[in-house]
C-alpha positions, 0 to 999 in steps of 0.5 A: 473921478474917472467915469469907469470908478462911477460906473463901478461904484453904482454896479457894486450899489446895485449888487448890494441893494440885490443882495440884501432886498432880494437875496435875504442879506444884510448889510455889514457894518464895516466898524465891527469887522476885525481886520486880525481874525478877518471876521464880523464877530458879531454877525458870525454868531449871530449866524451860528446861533440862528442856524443851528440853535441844538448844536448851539445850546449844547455847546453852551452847555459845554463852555458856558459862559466862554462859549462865543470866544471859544467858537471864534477861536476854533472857526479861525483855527480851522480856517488857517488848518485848511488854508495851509493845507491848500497851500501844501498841495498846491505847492506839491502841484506846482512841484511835480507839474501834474496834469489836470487829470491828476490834479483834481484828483489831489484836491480832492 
C-alpha cells in the first residue's frame, strides 16, 4: 500500500470521527444500503420521521400501514424527475453553447 492510500485512509478517518463527534452525524452501516434505490432505507425514515413528525403522522394517516414504502418510493421518483431534468438543460446548454450569463439563468 502506497504512502498517499495511508495518508487518505487516516484523513477520511479523521473526517468521519468529525463528523460524527462533533457535526451530530452518524456513522452508516453500509450492509443496509440498497445499492438499486442508492438509499440507507433505514436511516432515511428514521430521518423523516424525526424531522418532521406532523407531516409524518398525517401521512401515515393517509397510507397506513404502507406508509414507508410509499415515501421510498416517491423520494426516488422524485430524485430521477429532477435528475432528468438537469440532464435535459444541461444537454440543452451544451447544444447552444450559451454563455454563463445565460446559463444560470436557464438553471434556475
Amino acid at each position: 500500500m502506497s504512502d498517499f492510500d495511508i495518508k487518505e485512509k487516516r484523513f477520511e478517518q479523521d473526517i468521519e470521527e468529525y463528523l460524527i463527534t462533533e457535526g451530530d452525524y452518524e456513522k452508516g452501516d453500509p450492509r443496509k444500503f440498497d445499492r438499486k434505490l442508492a438509499l440507507d432505507t433505514e436511516t432515511f425514515l428514521k430521518f423523516i420521521k424525526i424531522s418532521q413528525p406532523k407531516q409524518w403522522e398525517r401521512y401515515e394517516k393517509i397510507y397506513g400501514t404502507a406508509s414507508e414504502k410509499q415515501v421510498v418510493e416517491r423520494f426516488c421518483r422524485e430524485v430521477l424527475l429532477r435528475w432528468i431534468k438537469s440532464f435535459y438543460r444541461l444537454k440543452a446548454i451544451m447544444k447552444r453553447r450559451i454563455s454563463g450569463m445565460d446559463m444560470h439563468r436557464i438553471m434556475i
